[in-house]
Structures are given as structure tokens and as C-alpha cells.
C-alpha positions in Angstrom: 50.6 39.0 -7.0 51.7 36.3 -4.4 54.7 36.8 -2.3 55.9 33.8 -3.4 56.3 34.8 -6.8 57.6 38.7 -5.0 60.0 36.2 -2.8 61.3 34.3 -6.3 61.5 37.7 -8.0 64.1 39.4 -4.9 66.0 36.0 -5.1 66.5 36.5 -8.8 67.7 39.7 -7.9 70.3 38.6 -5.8 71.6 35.9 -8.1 72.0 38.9 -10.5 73.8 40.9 -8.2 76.0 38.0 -7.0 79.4 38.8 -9.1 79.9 35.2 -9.6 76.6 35.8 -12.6 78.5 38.4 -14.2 79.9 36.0 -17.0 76.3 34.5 -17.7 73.7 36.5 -16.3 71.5 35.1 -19.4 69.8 31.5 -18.0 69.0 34.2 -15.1 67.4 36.8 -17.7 65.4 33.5 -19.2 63.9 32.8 -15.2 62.8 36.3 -15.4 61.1 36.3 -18.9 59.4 32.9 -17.7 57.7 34.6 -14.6 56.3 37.8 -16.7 56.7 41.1 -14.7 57.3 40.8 -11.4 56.4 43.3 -9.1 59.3 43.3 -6.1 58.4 44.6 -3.2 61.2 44.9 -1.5 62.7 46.9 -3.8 58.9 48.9 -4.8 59.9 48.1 -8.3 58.7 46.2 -11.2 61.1 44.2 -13.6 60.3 43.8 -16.8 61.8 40.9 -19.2 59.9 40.0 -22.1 60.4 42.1 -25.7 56.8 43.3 -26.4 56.6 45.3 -23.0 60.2 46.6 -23.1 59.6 48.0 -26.1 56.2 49.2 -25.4 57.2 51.1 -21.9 60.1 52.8 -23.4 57.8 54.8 -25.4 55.0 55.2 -22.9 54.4 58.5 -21.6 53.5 57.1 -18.4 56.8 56.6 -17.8 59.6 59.0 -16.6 62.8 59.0 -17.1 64.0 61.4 -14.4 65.4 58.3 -12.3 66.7 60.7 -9.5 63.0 61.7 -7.9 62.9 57.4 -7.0 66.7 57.1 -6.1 67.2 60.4 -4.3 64.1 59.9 -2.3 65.6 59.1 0.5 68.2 61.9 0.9 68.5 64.6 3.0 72.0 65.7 2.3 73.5 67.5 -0.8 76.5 64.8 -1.8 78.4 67.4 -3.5 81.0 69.7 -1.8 80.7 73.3 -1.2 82.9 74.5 -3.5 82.0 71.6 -6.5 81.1 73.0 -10.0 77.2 74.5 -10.3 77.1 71.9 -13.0 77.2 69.0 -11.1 73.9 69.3 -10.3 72.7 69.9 -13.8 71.5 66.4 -14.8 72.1 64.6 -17.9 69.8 65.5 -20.5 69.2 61.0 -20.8 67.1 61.7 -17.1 65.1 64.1 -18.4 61.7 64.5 -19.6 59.8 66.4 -22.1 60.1 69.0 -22.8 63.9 69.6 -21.0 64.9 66.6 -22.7 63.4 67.5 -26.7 64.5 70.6 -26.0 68.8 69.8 -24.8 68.4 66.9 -27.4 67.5 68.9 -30.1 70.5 71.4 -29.3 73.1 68.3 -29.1 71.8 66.3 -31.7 73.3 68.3 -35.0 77.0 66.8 -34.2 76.0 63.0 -34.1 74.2 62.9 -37.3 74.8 59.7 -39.9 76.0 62.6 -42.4 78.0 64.3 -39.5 79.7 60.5 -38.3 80.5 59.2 -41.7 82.8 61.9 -42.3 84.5 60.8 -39.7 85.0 57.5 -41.3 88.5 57.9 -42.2 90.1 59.3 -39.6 88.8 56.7 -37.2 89.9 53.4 -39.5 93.2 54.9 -39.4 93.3 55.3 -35.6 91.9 51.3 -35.7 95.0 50.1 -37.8 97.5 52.6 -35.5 96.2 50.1 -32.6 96.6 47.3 -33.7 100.0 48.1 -35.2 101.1 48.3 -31.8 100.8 44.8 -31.4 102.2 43.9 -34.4 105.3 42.1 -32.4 103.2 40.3 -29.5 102.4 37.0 -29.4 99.4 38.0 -27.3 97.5 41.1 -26.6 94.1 42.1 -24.8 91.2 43.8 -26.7 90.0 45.5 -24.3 92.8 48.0 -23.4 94.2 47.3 -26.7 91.5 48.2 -29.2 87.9 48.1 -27.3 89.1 50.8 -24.7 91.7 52.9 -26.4 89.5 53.9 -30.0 86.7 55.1 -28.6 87.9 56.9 -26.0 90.3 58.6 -27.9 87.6 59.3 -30.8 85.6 61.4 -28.4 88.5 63.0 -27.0 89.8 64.5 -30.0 85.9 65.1 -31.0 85.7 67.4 -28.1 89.4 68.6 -28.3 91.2 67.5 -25.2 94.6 67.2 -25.5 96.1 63.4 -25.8 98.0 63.3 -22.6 94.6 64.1 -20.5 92.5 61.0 -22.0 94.3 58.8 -18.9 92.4 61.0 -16.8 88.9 59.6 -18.0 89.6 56.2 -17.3 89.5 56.9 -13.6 87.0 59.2 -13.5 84.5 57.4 -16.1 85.1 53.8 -14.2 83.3 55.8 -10.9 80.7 57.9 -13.2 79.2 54.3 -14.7 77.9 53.7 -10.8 75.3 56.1 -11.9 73.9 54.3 -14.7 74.6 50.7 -13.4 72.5 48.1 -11.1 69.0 47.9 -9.7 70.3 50.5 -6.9 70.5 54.2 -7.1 74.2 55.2 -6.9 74.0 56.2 -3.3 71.2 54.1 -2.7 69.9 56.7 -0.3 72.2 56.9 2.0 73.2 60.0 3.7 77.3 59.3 3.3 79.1 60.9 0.1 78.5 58.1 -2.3 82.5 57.0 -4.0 81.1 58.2 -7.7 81.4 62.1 -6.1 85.3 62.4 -6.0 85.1 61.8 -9.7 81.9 63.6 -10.9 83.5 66.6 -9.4 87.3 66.4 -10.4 85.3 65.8 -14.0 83.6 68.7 -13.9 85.9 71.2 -13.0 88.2 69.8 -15.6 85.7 70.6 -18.2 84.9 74.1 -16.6 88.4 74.9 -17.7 88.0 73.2 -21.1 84.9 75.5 -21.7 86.4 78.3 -20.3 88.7 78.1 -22.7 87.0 77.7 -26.1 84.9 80.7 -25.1 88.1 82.8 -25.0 89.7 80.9 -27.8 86.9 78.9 -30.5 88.5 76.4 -32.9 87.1 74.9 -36.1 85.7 71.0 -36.4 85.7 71.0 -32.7 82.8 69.6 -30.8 83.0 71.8 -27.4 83.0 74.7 -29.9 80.1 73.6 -32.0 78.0 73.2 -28.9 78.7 76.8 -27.7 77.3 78.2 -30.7 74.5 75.6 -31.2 71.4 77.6 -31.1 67.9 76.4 -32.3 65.1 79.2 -32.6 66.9 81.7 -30.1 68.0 78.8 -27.6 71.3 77.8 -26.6 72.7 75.6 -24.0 73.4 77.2 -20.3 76.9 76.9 -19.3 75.6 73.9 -16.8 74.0 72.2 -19.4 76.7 72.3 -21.4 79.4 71.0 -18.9 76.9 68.5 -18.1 76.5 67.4 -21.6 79.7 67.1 -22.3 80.8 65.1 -19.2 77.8 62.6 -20.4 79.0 62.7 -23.6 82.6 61.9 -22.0 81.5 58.6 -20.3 78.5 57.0 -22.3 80.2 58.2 -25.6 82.8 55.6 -24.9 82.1 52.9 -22.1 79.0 51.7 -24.3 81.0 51.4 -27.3 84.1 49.5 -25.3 81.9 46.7 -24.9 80.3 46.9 -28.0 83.9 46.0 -29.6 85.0 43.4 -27.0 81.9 41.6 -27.2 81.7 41.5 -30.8 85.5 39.9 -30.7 84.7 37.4 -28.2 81.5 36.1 -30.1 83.6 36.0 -33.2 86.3 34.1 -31.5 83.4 31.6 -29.9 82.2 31.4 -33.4 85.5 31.0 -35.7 82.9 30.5 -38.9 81.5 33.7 -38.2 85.2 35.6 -38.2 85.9 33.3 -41.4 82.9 34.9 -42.8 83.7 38.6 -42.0 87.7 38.2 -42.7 86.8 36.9 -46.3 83.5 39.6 -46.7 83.8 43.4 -44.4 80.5 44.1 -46.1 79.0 41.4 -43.2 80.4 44.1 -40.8 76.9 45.8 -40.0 75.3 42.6 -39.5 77.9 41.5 -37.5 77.5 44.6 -34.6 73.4 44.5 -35.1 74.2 41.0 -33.7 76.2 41.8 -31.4 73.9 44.6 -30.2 70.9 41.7 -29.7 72.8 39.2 -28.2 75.3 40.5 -25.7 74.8 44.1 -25.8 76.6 46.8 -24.2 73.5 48.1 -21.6 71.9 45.4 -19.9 68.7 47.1 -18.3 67.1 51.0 -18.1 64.7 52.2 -16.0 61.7 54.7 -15.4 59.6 55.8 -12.5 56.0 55.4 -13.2 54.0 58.6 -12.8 50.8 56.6 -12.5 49.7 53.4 -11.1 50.9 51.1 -14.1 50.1 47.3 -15.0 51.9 45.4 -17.1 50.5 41.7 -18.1 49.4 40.4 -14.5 51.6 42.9 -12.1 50.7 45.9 -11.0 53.0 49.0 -9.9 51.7 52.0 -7.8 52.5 55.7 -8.9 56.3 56.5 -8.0 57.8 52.9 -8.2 60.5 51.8 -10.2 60.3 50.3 -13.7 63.4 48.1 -14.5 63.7 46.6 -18.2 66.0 44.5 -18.7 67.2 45.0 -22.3 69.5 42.3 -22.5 66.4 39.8 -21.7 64.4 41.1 -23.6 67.0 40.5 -27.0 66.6 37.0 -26.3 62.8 36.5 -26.2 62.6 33.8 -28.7 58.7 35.1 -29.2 61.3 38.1 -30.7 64.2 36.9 -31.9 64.1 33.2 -33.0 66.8 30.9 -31.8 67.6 33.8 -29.2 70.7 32.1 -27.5 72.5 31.6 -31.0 74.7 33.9 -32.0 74.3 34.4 -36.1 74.7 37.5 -38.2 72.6 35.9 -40.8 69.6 36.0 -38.9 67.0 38.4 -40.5 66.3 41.5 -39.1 67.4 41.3 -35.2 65.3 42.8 -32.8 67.1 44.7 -30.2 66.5 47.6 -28.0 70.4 48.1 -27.9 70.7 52.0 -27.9 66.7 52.2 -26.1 63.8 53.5 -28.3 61.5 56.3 -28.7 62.5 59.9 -27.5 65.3 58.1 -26.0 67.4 56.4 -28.7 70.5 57.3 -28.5 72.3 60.0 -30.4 75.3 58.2 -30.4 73.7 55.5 -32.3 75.4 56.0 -36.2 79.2 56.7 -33.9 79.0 53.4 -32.1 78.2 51.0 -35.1 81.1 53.1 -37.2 83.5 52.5 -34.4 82.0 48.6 -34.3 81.9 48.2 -37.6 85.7 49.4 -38.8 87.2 47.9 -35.6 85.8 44.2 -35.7 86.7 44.8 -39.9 90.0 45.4 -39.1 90.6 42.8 -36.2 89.7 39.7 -38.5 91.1 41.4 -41.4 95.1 41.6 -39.9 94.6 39.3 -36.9 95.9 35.9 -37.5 94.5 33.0 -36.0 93.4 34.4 -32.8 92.5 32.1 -30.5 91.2 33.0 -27.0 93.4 32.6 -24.1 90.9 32.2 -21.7 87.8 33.2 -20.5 87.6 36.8 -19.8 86.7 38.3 -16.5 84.6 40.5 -16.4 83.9 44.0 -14.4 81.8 44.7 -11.6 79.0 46.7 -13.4 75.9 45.0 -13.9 74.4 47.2 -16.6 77.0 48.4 -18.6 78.6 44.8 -18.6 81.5 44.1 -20.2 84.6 41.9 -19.9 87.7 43.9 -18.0 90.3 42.0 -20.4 89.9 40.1 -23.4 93.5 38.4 -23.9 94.1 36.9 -27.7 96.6 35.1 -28.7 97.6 35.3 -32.5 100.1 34.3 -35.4 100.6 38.0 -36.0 99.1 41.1 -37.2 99.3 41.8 -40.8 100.5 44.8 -42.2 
């Protein structure tokens, strides 16, 4: 590979990283599918762009997802404090490989079953319609901490029993704990000084040491924390570290994905009013509706893997122990995937998107988030009238898990 096409790849990088992309990083994504995978080496990573090969190294064995052995590297020094929870350093079962992963997956996975979420179906469209009752008497109100933000969060709150005064406490701590699945840059990029994701990994943790602690004195029915302490497969059970550590994971991906899976399906609704025509006068378009939204401006923007082998990948070449970053949200809109990628359109047949990964990866809380999606973007052009958007949102800082930070709507009132 020539440096200049490793020089064009690290400036590509940087336009990525430059907040002023975070409201279109796309035309960037469409520069990076036309040069194939680049190898950077600068970074000793390869960036992937292009459907075929996203989907084909999320599935190859080659690959590993234990992220930490490339990002951690570089460090000498433990980042935790002395007296921080065990389970901090238990890592989340999603950086894991075979067989730890199968194995924690196949513990957590009875509670996030299609049969398990669609019972759930009723309690969660009533908790939609609470929300947006709330702003029954505005003349304005944003999405995000209005609707996007407040139901999932709640949902897997009360999933895992905490009581509703203590879900203000995840906003904080979840908004640091995203560092660690964000950008092309480890969360402490291998520097020696206590990364600013710590505080809040460890405040989390002891929190739900006490929440465990508790269920094992005092079990309760339909509660998830509960279910997990007695899930057992062939003699196994969770580890109190894994366990704490699962459930903090659960905590923040369980709901920042799906916040921007709602706000992004009401701002392409409200850039296409034909579309929220379409769904106010037909919920069953719903599903189609967030399998678009997944595939066009999706909640998780890139993954990554370390290669355990020299790998190449169409003309670039990556040596054993270098980065592999795919960039999901590229890959959506390969039009040799997805024709007419940069449209949005629920009619499109059969979209092609990686939106919740693939292979041993796919995530569990796949049937939770399109329930969520589905009955909240219903319900908002069901009972919202005329929304109109009051301005371009602005958006957060992450890079992966991108997602606007408010999503103001102005309306002629919210039905009953």
C-alpha cells in the first residue's frame, strides 16, 4: 500500500474525529468505501468500509474481539483504585471470545428472548403514552430527553429492579461508560493517567454490588437481577464479577443504543413527512420503519477486532495484533448493498444492515430495541400533531454511538 493512500486514510480519520463531522459523517463514510481497506499506519489499524467485508470479518475467526489486549498495550498502570469493586476488572462478556463469550452469553441470553420481550409489549406502550402525556400542554418538546432517553432507560431499570428515583444516576455514569465503546481510540488511549470513564465505572459498580447483595438476601419474582442469579446452564452459573459486570453492560448498551435508535427514527420521519403520513395512517409500517432506520442512520457507527493473524482484506494487508475497524454505518450505505443507499425509504426491500453486528456477536438485545422502536415511533406519529422540526439537532460528542443530544419538535398538540 502507498503512503499516500496511508496519508489520505489518517486525514480521513481526522475529518472524522473533527466534531464539526458529527452531523454528516456520511460523504466521509463514502471517501472511505471509495478507497477499499485502508491500512493506517499511524494508527497500526485497518479500516474497513464496504458491506461484503464487514460482514464477512464479523464472523471470521481470525478475528478477536477482546479489544483490550490492542488498547491496553501500552499500559503499565492498573486505572482502577485500591479499594474499586473486583468486578471492574471483569470485562464485558461483548470483548470476549470463545469460549468465555458462548459460554456468559448462553447464561444471559434466556431473558432477552422474542417470547421473553413480547411480553413485555404492554407494559412498555403504556410507559410510551405516559411520556408523551407529559407534553400534552407544550407547544414544543425534545425527543430525546422526552421520549428517546427516558423509555428505554426506564425499561431496563425496572427490568433489573432499581428503584425509580436512582435511574438519574445512570445518566451520569452511562454518558462516561460509552468512552469505552466509542472512537478509533482506546478509552485511555494508553496513557498512564486515570482515564475520566474510571470515576464512573466504579461509582457504577459499587452501586450494583449493593443491588446484588441485596437480591441474594432478598430474591423477587419477574426480576431480571434475580433471574440471572439463578441462571444456570449444565451446572454453570455466573461468578458474582460476571454478574455485576453483566449487568452494568446491560445498564449502558441496553439503553444508549436504543436512545438513538428512537431519535433517529423521528428525525428521518420528520425529514421525510410522507414517510410519518404513511406510518400515522398504517402502525403495521412500524418494523419497516426501524429496519430503516437501523440501515440508514444507525445507532453504532463502527466495531472493532484485533487480528490474531496476519489478515488481508481486498488489496491491504494487516500484520497479527493490529486493529480492525468496521465501520458499520458505511457499510449500510454501500449501494453494491443497499440500492439508493443515501435515501431514506421503508419500502425498500429487505435492508441490509449490520445494525446490532452479526455472527456470535449479534446482539441479545436485538427483539428489546425494535419493541421499544417500534411502539415509540407508533405512538409519536400516532398522537403528535404536525410536528415540525425546530432546528437542526446538535449532536453529542461520541463518534460511535452517535446520536443527536436534543431533538426539539414543535407540534399542534398531543392527542389523547
Amino acid at each position: 500500500m502507498s503512503m499516500a493512500t496511508e496519508t489520505s486514510g489518517l486525514h480521513l480519520v481526522g475529518r472524522l474525529l473533527d466534531p464539526a463531522s458529527r452531523a454528516d459523517p456520511y460523504p466521509i463514510y463514502a471517501e472511505f468505501r471509495a478507497r477499499g481497506p485502508v491500512w493506517i499506519e499511524e494508527m497500526s489499524s485497518l479500516v474497513v468500509a464496504n458491506y461484503h467485508d464487514c460482514e464477512t470479518l464479523l464472523r471470521d475467526p481470525r478475528l478477536s474481539a477482546e479489544r483490550g489486549r490492542f488498547f491496553n498495550a501500552g499500559r503499565t498502570a492498573d486505572p482502577y483504585p485500591a479499594d474499586a469493586p473486583s468486578s471492574v476488572r471483569q470485562p464485558w462478556f461483548l470483548s470476549l471470545d470463545p469460549p468465555d463469550h458462548t459460554r456468559l452469553r448462553r447464561l444471559v441470553s434466556s431473558a432477552f428472548t422474542a417470547r421473553t420481550v413480547a411480553r413485555m409489549e404492554g407494559s412498555i406502550a403504556r410507559l410510551v403514552d405516559e411520556f408523551l402525556d407529559r407534553e400534552a400542554g407544550s407547544e414544543t418538546f425534545d425527543v430525546v430527553s422526552g421520549l428517546a432517553y427516558t423509555l428505554p432507560v426506564t425499561v431496563i431499570c425496572r427490568m433489573l429492579g432499581i428503584p425509580a428515583a436512582d435511574e438519574r444516576l445512570f445518566h451520569r455514569w452511562s454518558a462516561q461508560l460509552t468512552r469505552l465503546l466509542d472512537g478509533f481510540a482506546g478509552p485511555d488511549e494508553g496513557s498512564d493517567e486515570t482515564p475520566e470513564w474510571v470515576g464512573g465505572m466504579v461509582e457504577m459498580h459499587r452501586y450494583v454490588n449493593e443491588l446484588v447483595a441485596g437480591r441474594r438476601r432478598s430474591p423477587r419474582q419477574d426480576d431480571l437481577i434475580s433471574e440471572l442469579l439463578a441462571a444456570e446452564d449444565g451446572g454453570d452459573a455466573l461468578s458474582h464479577d460476571e454478574l455485576v459486570s453483566t449487568i452494568v453492560l446491560l445498564l449502558v448498551a441496553g439503553h444508549e443504543t436504543t436512545v438513538n435508535l428512537i431519535a433517529n427514527g423521528v428525525l428521518a420521519l420528520l425529514r421525510h413527512p410522507g414517510h410519518l403520513a404513511a406510518l400515522r395512517d398504517d402502525p403495521g409500517l412500524a418494523p419497516a420503519v426501524v429496519e430503516e432506520t437501523l440501515r440508514y442512520d444507525p445507532p453504532v457507527h463502527l466495531t472493532a477486532r484485533v487480528a490474531d493473524q496476519d489478515l488481508r482484506v481486498g488489496e491491504a494487508e494487516a500484520p497479527a495484533g493490529s486493529l480492525v475497524i468496521l465501520l458499520l454505518a458505511a457499510a449500510h450505505r454501500d449501494p453494491e448493498a443497499n440500492p439508493d443507499p443515501d435515501l431514506f425509504d421503508p419500502n425498500r426491500e429487505q435492508p441490509r444492515h449490520l445494525g446490532f453486528s452479526f455472527g456470535a456477536h449479534f446482539c441479545l438485545g436485538a427483539p428489546l430495541a425494535r419493541l421499544e422502536g417500534r411502539l415509540a415511533l407508533t405512538a409519536f406519529a400516532r398522537r403528535v400533531r404536525e410536528p415540525r422540526l425546530v432546528a437542526d439537532p446538535p449532536y453529542r460528542e461520541h463518534i460511535n454511538l452517535r446520536g443527536a443530544r436534543e431533538l426539539l419538535v414543535a407540534h399542534a398538540g398531543v392527542t389523547r
